[in-house]
Z-matrix of the N, CA and C atoms (Angstrom, degrees):
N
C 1 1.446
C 2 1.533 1 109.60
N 3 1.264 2 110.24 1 136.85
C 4 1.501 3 108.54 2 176.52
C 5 1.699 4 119.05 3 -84.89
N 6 1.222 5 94.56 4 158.34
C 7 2.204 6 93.38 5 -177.41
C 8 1.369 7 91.02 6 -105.98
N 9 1.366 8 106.21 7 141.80
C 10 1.824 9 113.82 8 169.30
C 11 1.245 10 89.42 9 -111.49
N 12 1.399 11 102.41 10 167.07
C 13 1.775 12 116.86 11 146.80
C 14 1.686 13 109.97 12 -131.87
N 15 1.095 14 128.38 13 174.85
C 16 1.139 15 138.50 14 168.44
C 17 2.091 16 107.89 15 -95.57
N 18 1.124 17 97.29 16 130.09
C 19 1.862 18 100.18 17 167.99
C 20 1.415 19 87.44 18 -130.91
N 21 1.627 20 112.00 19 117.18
C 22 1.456 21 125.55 20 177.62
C 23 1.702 22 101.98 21 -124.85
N 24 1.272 23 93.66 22 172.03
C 25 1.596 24 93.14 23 176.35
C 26 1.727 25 105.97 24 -171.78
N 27 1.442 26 114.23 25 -175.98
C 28 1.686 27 115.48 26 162.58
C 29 1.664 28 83.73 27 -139.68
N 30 1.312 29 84.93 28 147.11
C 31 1.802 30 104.95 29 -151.96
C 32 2.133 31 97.94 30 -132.18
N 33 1.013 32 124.29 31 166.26
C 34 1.448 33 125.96 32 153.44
C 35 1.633 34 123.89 33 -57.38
N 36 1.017 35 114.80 34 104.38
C 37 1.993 36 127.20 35 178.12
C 38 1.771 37 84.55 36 -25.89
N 39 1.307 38 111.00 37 117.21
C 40 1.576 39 120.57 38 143.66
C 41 1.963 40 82.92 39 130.26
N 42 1.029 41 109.74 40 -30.24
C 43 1.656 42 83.23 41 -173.98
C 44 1.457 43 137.79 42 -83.40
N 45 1.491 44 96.28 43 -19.63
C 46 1.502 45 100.63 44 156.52
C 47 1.087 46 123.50 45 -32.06
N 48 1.246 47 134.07 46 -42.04
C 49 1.879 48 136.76 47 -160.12
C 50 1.286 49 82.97 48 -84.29
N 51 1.365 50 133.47 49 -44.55
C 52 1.600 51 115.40 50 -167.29
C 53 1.608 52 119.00 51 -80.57
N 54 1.725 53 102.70 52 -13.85
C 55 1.645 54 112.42 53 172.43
C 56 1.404 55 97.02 54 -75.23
N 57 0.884 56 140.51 55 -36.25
C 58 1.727 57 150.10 56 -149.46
C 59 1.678 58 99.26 57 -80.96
N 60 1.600 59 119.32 58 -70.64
C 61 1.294 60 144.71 59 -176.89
C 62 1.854 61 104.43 60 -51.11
N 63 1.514 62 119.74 61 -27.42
C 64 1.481 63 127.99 62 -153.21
C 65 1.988 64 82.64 63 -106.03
N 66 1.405 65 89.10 64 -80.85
C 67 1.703 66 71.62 65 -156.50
C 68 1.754 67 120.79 66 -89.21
N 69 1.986 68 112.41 67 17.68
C 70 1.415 69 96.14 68 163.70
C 71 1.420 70 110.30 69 -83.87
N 72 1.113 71 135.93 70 28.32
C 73 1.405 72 146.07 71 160.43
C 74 1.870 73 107.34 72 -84.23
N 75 1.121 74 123.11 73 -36.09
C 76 1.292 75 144.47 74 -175.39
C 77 1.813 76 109.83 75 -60.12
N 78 0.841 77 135.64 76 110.49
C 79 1.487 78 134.55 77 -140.60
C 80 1.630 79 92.62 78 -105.19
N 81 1.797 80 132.90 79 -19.64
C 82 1.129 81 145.76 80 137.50
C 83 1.481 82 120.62 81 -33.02
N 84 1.437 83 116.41 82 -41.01
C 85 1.444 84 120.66 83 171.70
C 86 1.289 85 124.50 84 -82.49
N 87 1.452 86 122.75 85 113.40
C 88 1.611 87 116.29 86 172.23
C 89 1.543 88 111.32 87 -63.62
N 90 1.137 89 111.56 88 -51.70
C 91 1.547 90 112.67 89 -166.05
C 92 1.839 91 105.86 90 -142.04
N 93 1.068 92 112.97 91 137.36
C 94 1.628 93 139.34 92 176.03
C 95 1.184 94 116.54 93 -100.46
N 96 1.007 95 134.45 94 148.35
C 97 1.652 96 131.58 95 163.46
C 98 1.455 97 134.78 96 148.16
N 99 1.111 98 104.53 97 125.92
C 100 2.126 99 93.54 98 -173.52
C 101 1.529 100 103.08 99 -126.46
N 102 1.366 101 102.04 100 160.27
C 103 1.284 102 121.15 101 177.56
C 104 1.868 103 123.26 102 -118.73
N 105 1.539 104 127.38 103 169.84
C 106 1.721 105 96.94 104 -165.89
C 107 1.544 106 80.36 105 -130.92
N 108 1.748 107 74.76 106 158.10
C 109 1.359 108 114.60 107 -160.61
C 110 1.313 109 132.01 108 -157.24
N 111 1.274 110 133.12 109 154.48
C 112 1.943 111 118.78 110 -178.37
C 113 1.331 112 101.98 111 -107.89
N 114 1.484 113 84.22 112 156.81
C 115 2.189 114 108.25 113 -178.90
C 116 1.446 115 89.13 114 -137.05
N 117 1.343 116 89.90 115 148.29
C 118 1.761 117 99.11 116 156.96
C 119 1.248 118 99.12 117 -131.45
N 120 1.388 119 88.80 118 156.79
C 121 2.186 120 102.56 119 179.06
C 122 1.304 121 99.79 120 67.14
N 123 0.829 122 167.02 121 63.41
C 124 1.750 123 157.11 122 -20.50
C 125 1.256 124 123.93 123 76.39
N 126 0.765 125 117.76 124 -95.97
C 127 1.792 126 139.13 125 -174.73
C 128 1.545 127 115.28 126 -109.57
N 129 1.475 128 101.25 127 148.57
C 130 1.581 129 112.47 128 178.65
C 131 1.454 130 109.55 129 -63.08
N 132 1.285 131 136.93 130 -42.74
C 133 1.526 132 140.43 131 150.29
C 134 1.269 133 123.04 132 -47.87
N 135 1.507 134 115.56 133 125.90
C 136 1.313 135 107.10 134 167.61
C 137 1.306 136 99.08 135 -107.40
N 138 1.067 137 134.82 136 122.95
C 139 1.966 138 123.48 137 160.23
C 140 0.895 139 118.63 138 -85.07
N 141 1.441 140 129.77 139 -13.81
C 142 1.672 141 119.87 140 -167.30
C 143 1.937 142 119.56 141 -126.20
N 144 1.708 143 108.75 142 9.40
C 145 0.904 144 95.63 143 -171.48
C 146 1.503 145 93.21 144 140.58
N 147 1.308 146 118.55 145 -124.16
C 148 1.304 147 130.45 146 151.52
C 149 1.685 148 118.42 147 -95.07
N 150 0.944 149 108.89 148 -1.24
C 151 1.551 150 111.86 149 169.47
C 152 1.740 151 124.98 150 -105.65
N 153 1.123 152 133.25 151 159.69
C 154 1.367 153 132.36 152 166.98
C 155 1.825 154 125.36 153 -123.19
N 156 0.706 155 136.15 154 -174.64
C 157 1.467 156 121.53 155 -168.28
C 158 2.052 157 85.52 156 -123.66
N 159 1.410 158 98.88 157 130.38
C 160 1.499 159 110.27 158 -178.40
C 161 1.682 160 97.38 159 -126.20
N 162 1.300 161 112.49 160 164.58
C 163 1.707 162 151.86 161 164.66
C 164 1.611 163 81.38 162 -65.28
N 165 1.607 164 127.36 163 145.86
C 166 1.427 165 153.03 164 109.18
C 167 1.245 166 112.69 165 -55.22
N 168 1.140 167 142.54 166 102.45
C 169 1.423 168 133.47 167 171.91
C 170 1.202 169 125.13 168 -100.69
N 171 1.476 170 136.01 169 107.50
C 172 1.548 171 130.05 170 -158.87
C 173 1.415 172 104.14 171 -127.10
N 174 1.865 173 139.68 172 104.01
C 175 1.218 174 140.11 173 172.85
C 176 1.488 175 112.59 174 -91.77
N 177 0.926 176 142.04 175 124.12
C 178 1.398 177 146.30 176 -179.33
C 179 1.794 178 92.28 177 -105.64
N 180 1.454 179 129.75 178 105.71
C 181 1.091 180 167.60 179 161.70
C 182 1.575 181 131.51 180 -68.50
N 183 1.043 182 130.41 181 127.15
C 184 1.524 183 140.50 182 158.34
C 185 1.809 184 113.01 183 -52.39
N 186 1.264 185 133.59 184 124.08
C 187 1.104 186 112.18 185 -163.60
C 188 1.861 187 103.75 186 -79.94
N 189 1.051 188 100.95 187 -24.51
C 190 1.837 189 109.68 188 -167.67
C 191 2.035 190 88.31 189 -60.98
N 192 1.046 191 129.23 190 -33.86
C 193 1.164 192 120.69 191 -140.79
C 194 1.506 193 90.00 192 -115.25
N 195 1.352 194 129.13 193 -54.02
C 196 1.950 195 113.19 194 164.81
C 197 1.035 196 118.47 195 47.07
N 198 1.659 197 109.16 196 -105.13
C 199 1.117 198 117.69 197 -147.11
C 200 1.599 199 101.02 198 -85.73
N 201 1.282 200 110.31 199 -19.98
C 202 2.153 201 93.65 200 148.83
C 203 1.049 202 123.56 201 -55.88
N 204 1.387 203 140.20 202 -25.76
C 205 1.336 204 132.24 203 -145.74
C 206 1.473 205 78.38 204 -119.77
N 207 0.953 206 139.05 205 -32.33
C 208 1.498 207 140.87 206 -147.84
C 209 2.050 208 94.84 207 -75.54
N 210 1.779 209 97.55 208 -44.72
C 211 1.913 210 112.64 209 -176.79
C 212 1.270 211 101.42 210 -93.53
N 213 1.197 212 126.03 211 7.95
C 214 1.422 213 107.55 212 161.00
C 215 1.641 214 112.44 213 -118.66
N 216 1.340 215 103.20 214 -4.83
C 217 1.622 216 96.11 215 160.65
C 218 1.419 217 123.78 216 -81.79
N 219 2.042 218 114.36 217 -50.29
C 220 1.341 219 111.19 218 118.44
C 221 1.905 220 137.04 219 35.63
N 222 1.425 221 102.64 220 -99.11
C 223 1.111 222 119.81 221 158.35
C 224 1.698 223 133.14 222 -59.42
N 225 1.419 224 111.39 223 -42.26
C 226 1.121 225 131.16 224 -177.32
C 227 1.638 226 100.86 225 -63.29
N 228 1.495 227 122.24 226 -58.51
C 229 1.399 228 126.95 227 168.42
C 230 1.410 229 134.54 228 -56.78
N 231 1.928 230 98.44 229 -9.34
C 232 1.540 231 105.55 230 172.30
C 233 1.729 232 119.46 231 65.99
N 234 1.174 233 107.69 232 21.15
C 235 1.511 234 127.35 233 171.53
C 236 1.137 235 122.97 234 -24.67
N 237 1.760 236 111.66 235 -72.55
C 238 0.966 237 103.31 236 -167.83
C 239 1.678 238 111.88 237 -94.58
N 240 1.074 239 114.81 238 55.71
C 241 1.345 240 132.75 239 172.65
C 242 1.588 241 131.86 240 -144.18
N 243 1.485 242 96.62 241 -32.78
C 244 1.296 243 101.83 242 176.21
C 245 1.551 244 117.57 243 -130.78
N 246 1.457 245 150.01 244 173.34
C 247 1.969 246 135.33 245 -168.38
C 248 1.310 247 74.88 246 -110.97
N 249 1.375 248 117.48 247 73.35
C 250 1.456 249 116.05 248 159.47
C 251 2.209 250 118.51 249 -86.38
N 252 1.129 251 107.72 250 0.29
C 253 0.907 252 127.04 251 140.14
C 254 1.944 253 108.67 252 146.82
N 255 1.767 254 108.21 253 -118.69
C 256 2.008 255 95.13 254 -169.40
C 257 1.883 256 72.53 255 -145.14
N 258 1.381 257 96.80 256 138.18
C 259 2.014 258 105.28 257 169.21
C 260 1.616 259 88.08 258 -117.24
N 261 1.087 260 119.95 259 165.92
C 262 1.403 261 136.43 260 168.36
C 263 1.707 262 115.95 261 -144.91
N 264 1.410 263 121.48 262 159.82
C 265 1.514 264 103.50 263 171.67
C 266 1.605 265 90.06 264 -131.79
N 267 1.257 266 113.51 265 158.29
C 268 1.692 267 133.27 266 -171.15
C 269 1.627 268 90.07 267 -95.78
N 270 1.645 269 107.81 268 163.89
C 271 1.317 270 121.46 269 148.77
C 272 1.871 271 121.54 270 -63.75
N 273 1.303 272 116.40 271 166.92
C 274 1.768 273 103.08 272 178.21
C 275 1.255 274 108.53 273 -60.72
N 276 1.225 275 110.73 274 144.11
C 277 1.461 276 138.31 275 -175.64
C 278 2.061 277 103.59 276 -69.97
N 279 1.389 278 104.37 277 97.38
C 280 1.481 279 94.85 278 171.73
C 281 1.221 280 130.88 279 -65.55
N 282 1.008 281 118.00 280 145.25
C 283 1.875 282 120.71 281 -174.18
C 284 1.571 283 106.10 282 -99.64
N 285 1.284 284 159.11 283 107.41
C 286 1.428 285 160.03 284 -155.48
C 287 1.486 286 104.36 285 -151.08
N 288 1.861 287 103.73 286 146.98
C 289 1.821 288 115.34 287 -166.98
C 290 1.609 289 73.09 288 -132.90
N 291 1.707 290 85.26 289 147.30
C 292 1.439 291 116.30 290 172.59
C 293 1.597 292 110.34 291 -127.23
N 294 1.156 293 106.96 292 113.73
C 295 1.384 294 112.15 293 -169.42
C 296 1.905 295 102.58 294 -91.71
């Protein structure tokens, strides 16, 4: 049986499509995909007030492979250079039956 983890995040509005396009090519990734949403204290832009409209970012992951995918998303988002937004990675995702 394989272990996933989740690497989620809230990211800058527009980069999701380029997280999506980069690593569902990645044969390590089960599933890609973000959804939109607001952050405040986030980003150098505010558009809405005190809030801004951000990417949901949700990777469903291989656990052996993680923390690769984890520094090249990381990198890909330009982090440690720009408040392009916060990624995080979960512990393995438990699998449980309820009878």
């Amino acid at each position: 049986m394989v272990k996933l983890v989740e690497i989620g995040g809230l990211i800058k509005k527009g980069l999701g499509h380029t997280v999506v396009e980069k690593f569902s090519k990645n044969s390590d990734v089960v599933s890609v995909g973000f959804a939109n949403g607001r952050a405040s204290d986030m980003f150098d832009i505010q558009q809405f007030g005190d809030a801004s409209e951000a990417d949901i970012l949700t990777l469903i992951v291989k656990e052996r492979k993680s923390n690769f995918v984890f520094d090249e998303l990381y990198n890909h988002l330009k982090l440690a250079s720009q408040k392009n937004g916060v990624i995080f990675k979960s512990d393995i995702i438990a699998k449980s039956t309820v009878k």
